[in-house]
N, C-alpha and C positions, 0 to 999 in steps of 0.2 A: 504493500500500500504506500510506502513510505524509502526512497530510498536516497541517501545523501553520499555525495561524493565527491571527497579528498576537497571539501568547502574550506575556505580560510578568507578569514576578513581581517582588515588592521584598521582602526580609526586614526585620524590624527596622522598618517602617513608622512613622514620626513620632516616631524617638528619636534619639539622637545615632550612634546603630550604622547608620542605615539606607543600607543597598546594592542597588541596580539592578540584580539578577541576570541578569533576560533584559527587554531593552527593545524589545515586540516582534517575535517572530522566527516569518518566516515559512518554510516548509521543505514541498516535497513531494519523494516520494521514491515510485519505479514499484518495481513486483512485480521482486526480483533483485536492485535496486538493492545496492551496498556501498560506504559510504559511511567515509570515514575524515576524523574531525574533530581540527584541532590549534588551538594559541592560548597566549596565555600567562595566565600564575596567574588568575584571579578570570575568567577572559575568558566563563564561562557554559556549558562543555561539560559538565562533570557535571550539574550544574545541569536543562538541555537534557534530558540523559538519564533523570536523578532525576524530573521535571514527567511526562516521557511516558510513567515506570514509576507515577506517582502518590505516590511518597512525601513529596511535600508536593502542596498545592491552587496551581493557577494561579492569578493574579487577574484575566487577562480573557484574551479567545481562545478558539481549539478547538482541540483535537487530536482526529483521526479517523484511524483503522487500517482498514483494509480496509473502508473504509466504515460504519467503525460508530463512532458519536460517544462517547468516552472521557472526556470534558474532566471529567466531576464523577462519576466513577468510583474507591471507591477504590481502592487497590492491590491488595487479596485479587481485586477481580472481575477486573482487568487481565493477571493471572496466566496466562489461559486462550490470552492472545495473544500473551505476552512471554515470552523466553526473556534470561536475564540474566546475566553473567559480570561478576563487580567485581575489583577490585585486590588486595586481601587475601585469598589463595589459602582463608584460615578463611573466610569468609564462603558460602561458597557450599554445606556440605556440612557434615552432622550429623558433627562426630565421634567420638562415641561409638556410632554407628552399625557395621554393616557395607556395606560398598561396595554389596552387593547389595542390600542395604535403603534405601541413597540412593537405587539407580536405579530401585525399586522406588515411592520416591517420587514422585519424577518423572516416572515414566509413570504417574502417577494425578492430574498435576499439570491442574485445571480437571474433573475428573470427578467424580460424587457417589459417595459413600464407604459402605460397609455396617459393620457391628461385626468382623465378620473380618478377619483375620491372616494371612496368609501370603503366600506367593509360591509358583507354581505352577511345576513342571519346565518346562514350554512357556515361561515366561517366563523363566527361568535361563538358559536355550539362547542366547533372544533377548540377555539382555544381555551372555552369552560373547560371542559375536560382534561385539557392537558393542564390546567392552572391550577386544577381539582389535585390531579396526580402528587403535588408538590406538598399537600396536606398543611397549605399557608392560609387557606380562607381567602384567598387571591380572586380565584374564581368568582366571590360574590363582589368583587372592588372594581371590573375590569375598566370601569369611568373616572378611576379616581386618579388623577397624576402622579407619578412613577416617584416622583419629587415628596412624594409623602408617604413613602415607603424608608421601615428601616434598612440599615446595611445587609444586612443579612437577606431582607425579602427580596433588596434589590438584587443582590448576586445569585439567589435563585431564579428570580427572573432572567437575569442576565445566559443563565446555564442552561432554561427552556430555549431562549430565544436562539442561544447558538447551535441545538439542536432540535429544531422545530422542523426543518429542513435538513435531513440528515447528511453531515458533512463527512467527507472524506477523512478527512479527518481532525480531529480536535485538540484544540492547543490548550492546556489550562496551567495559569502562570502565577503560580501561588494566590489562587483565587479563593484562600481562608483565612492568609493571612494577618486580612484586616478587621474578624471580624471575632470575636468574643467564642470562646473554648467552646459553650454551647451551642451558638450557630454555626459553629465551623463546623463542629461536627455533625448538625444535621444538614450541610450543603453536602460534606463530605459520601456522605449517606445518600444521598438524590444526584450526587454523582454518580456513585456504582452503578446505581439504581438504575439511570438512563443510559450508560455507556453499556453495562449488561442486557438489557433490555433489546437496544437498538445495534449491538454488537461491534459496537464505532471501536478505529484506531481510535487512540487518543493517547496524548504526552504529558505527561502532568510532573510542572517544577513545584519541589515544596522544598518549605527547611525543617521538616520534622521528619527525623529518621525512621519511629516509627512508622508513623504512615506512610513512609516511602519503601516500609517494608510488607505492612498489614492490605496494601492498595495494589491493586494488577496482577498482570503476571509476571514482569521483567523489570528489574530495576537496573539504572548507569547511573555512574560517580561518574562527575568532569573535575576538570585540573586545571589552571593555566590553557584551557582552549581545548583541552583533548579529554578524549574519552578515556578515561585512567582503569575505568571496571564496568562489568556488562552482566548480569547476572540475572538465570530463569528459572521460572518451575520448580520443582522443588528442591534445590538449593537455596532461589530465593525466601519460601518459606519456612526454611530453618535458622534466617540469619537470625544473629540478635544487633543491638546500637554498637554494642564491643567489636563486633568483627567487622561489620565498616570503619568503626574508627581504626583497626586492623589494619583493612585492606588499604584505606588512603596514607596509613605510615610509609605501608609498605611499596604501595604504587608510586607514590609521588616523591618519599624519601625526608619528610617532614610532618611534623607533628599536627593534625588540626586542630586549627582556634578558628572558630563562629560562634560568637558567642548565640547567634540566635539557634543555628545545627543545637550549641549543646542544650540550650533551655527548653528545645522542642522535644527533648530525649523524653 
């Protein structure tokens, strides 16, 4: 579904600022796949994520989706494949909008567009239900603007809308981050819940080692831009936080400090 190749980006090129974002990284990833990526600060995971959505240009490499080569596409075309959750629960949803009018967005997300307006009863139905799914009481608000929603409701919102339209595949960038241990953990939960469901690839950056252990089937450590450990199935299932902190000694040849990695242990 997902396959990246010998990709390397450097920002800042030929100034005193310049940093080696991804040094080469190669990545495939099968139909289903879920993959959960950890690392510490600057290690290349957003980054990683950012390149495959387009919002910056690679400087050498492919990335191909489903078999269709992406690498110098820009991000509006990318849209059509990618389903995207980010960290800051605002980012993802009009909020001066109405709810119904987000999701109304995003099911027309990669479709050509006519001068009409609305939204059809048949389609109100549809996204009662799937609003319903989320177990938020969403479903009876769909008038109410998005802007008056908590963190939490919004990035469940945010997590239907990128998979309303089942995406090739889905990018989610520490999309719990900002939100309180109890709502994190029930987005965390409506994530399974929909990537199982709908059978989506999907890539998921966190800083909680845990969950980057308890979540998918395939876990990667990145490094300084490379992919340092790759691990599946049930190896993955037997790690504990000790043997990634382990494995990054031992891959990368230094000790890891994040302080956010270790307070998410």
């Amino acid at each position: 579904m997902l396959t990246i190749s010998n990709v390397k980006k450097t920002f800042n090129k030929g100034t005193v600022n310049e940093k080696k974002a991804l040094n080469g990284i190669n990545l495939h990833l099968d139909e289903g796949d879920f993959v959960t990526i950890i690392g510490g600060n600057g290690a290349g995971k957003s980054t990683m994520l950012n390149m495959i959505a387009g919002v910056y240009p690679i400087d050498s490499g492919k990335i191909v989706i489903d078999g269709i080569n992406i690498s110098r596409e820009p991000e509006y075309k990318r849209a059509k494949y990618i389903g995207r959750v980010f960290q800051d629960p605002m980012r993802g949803t009009a909020a001066n909008m109405e709810i119904q009018e987000n999701l109304a967005m995003a099911f027309r997300r990669g479709r050509i567009r006519g001068l009409g307006w609305g939204i059809k009863s048949s389609e109100k139905d549809y996204y009662r239900e799937a609003l319903a799914q989320l177990g938020l009481g969403l479903q009876t608000r769909m008038t109410s603007k998005v802007g008056l929603l908590s963190g939490g409701q919004r990035q469940a919102l945010t997590l239907l809308m990128a998979t309303l339209q089942k995406p090739r595949l889905l990018l989610l960038d520490e999309h719990t981050a900002a939100l309180d241990p109890k709502t994190a953990k029930k987005v965390l939960e409506l994530t399974e819940k929909i990537v199982d469901e709908q059978n989506l690839t999907a890539m998921m950056v966190t800083h909680n080692m845990k969950d980057a252990i308890q979540i998918g089937n395939r876990l990667i450590m990145m490094h300084e831009g490379r992919i340092i450990y790759d691990v599946s199935g049930e190896e993955k299932k037997k790690l504990q936080v000790e043997d990634l902190l382990e494995r990054f000694e031992t891959a990368s040849g230094e000790e890891f400090a994040n302080d956010r990695m270790m307070l998410g242990q």
